[in-house]
C-alpha positions in Angstrom: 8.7 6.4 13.9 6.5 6.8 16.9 3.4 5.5 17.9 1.0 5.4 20.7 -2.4 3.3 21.2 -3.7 7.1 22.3 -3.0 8.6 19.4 -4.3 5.3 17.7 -7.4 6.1 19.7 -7.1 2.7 21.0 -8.9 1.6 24.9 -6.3 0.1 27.1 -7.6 -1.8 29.8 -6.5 -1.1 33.7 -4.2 -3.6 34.8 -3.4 -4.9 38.5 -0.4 -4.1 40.2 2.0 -7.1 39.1 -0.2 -8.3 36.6 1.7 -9.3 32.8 0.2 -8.6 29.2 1.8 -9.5 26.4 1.5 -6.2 23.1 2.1 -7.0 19.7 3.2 -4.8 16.5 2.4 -5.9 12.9 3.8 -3.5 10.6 5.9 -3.1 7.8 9.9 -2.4 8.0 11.7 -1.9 4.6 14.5 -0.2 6.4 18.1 0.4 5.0 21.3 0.3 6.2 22.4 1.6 9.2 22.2 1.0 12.9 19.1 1.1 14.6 17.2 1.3 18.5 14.4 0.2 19.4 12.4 2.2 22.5 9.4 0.8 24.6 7.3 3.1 27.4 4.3 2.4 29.2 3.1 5.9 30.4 -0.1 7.6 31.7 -2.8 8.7 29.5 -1.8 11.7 29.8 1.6 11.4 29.7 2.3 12.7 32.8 4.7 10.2 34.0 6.2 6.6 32.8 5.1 3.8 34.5 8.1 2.1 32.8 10.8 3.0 30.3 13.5 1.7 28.3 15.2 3.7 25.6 17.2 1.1 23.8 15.2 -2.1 24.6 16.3 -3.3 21.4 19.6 -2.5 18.9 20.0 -4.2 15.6 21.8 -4.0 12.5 20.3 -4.1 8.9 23.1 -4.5 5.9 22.4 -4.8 2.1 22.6 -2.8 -0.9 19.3 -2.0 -2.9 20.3 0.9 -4.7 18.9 3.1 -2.5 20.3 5.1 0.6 18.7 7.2 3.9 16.4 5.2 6.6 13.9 3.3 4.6 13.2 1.9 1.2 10.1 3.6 -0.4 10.1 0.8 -3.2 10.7 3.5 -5.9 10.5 2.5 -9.3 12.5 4.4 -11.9 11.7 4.5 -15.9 13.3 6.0 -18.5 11.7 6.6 -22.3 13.3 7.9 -24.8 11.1 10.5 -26.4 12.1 10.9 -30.2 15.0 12.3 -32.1 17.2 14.8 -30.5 16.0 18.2 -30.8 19.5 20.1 -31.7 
């Protein structure tokens, strides 16, 4: 998953040189398990260079067993319905 407040079309406000903010996420994570990073950059609007940059700012672990397997639970729900007699 990536995300940017540019492709949010989201205003950022200039900052002075040493000054500190403080940028909160809110969003859903029903991940599996497995291993995983977490990455934060602070670049240009442009993208043309990273005012700062850390590729593995964060690692974690999820375990548990759900039933389900690859990166995220979709919340799936599975039904079965018998339809009448057998048709042999």
């Amino acid at each position: 998953y990536d995300t940017t407040t540019r492709w949010r079309n989201m205003e950022t406000p200039c900052f002075t040189a040493g000054e500190a903010c403080r940028i909160e996420y809110d969003l859903q994570l029903p991940l599996l398990d497995g291993e995983f990073e977490l990455g934060v950059d602070v670049a240009a609007a442009d993208f043309s260079h990273y005012y700062d940059r850390l590729e593995r700012a964060l690692s974690f672990w999820v375990q548990g067993g759900k039933g389900a397997q690859g990166l995220i639970d979709l919340g799936a729900m599975i039904a079965i319905q018998r339809l009448g007699e057998p048709i042999f």
